[in-house]
N, C-alpha and C positions, 0 to 999 in steps of 0.2 A: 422227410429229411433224409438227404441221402449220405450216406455211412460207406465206407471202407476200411476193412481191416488187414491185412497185408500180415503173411507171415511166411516161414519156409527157410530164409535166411541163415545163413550161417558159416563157415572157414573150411574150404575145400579146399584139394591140392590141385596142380592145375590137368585136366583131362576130367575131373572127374564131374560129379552131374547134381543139382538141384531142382529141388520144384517150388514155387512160389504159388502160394495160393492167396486169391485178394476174395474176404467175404464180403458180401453187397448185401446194405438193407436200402430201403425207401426207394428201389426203383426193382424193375426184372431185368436180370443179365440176357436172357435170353430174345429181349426184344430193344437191346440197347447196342452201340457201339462206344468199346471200350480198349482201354488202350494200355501198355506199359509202357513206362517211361525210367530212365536211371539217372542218376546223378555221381560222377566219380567225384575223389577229392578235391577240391578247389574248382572243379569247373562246374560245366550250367547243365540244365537237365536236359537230356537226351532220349528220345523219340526210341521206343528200341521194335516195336509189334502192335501193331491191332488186328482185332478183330469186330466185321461188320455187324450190324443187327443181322440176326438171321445165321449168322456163321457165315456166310456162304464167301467170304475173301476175308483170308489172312496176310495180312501185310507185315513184313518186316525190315529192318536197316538192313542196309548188306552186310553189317560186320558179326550178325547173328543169325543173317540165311542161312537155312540147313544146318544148326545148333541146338537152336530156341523153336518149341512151339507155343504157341499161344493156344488156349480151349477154355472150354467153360463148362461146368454141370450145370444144368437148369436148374434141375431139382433141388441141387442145393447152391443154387443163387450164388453159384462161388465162382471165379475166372482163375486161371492158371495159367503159370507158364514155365512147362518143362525147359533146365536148358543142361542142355550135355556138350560134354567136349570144352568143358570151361579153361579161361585162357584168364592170365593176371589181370589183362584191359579190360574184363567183365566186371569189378570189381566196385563195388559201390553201393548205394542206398537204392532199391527199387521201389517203385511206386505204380497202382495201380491208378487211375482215371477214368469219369463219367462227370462228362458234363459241365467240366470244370473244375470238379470235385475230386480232392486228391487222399489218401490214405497218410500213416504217418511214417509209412514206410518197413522195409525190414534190407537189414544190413546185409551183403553180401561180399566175400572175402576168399578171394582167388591167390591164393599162394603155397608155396613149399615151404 
């Protein structure tokens, strides 16, 4: 049964930096591709980073190029995604994905 836990979340001013961490059970992060995805107020979910089985290509929106990293610990079966240089429009529910399979998110809040 595949499980995601999402956490990290929390009310930043705008420049400064978070890390999200999504824990994975019922699969291996390191031989899956996975993905983060946001959701601001009132709109739809947004595509923000993935990353391939293997690592080997991180993809991201352009409005998080060179911001956001995307990574993952094997060993602790966790995916990540540092993101600096936050800006108000970051601003919303993050969500981690495999498969279909979505976590239940953790809040994030870009303001002064």
């Amino acid at each position: 049964q595949v499980q995601l836990v999402e956490s990290g979340g929390g009310l930043v001013q705008p420049g400064g930096s978070l890390r999200l961490s999504c824990l994975a059970s019922g699969f291996t992060v390191s031989t899956s591709q996975m993905k983060w995805v946001r959701q601001a107020p009132g709109k739809g979910l947004e595509w923000v980073a993935t990353i391939t089985s293997g690592g080997r290509m991180k993809l991201y929106t352009d409005s998080v190029r060179d911001r956001f990293t995307i990574s993952r610990d094997n060993a602790k079966n966790t995916l990540y995604l540092q993101m600096n240089s936050l800006k108000p429009e970051d601003t919303g529910v993050y969500y981690c994905e495999h498969s279909g399979a979505r976590g239940q998110g953790t809040q994030v809040t870009v303001s002064s």
